[in-house]
C-alpha positions in Angstrom: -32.4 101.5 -20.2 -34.5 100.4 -23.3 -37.7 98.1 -23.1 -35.7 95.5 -24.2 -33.7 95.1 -20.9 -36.7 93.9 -19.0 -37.4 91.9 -21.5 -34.4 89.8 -21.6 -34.6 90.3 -17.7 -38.1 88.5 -17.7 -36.4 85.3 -18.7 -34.3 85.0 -15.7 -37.8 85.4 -13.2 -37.7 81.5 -11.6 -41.1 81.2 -10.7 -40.8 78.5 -7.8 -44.0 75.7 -7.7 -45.6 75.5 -4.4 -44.5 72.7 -2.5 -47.5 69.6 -3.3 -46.8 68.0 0.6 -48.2 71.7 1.8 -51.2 71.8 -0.3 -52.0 68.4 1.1 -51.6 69.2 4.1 -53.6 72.2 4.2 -56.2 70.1 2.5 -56.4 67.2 5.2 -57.0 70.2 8.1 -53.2 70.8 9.0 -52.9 74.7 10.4 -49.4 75.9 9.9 -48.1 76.9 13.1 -45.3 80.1 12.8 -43.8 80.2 15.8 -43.0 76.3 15.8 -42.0 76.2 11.8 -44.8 73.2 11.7 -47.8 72.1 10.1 -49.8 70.5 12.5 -53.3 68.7 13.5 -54.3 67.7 16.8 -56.0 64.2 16.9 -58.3 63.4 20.1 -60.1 60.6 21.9 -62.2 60.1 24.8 -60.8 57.7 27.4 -62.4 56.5 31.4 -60.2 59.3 32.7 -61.1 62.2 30.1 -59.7 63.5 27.1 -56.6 62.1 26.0 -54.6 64.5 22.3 -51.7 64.1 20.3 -50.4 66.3 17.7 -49.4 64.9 14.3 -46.8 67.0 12.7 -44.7 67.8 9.3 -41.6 69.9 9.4 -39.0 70.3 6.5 -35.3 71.0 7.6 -32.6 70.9 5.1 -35.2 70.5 2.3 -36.3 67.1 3.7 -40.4 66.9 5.4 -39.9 64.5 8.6 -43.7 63.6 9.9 -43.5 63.4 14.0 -46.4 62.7 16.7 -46.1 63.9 19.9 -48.1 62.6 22.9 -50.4 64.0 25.6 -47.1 65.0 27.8 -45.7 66.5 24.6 -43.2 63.5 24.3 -42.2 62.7 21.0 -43.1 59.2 20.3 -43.3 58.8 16.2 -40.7 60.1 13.5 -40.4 59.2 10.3 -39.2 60.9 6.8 -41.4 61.6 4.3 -40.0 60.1 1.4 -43.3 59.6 -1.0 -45.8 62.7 -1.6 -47.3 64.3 -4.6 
């Protein structure tokens, strides 16, 4: 094979973007979780009876992000797809 074949085989490299939702994310403080397939953050407050956290969360499936928070029992209460990013 001549030089020439890599060359016409550079044209067919698709060099894919990063995905702009993750570099927001990791820019607001979201840690990527592997074993869940998440980004999340955990948001916390003090309450009378202690500590009380809930875990906001972005997770793409079927190339669509869907932003979820779950609460203190690990109940999902909020889900929503993200539709507007970038």
């Amino acid at each position: 094979m001549g030089w020439w074949k890599d060359w016409i085989d550079s044209f067919n490299n698709v060099v894919e973007l990063p995905d702009p939702l993750i570099t927001e994310l990791h820019s607001k403080g979201y840690s990527y979780d592997e074993e869940k397939e998440w980004w999340v953050r955990v948001w916390s407050t003090d309450t009378p009876e202690g500590k009380e956290e809930v875990l906001e969360v972005y997770k793409k499936e079927d190339d669509k992000w869907r932003q979820m928070m779950y609460g203190k029992d690990g109940e999902l209460f909020y889900e929503s797809e993200v539709t507007n990013y970038d």
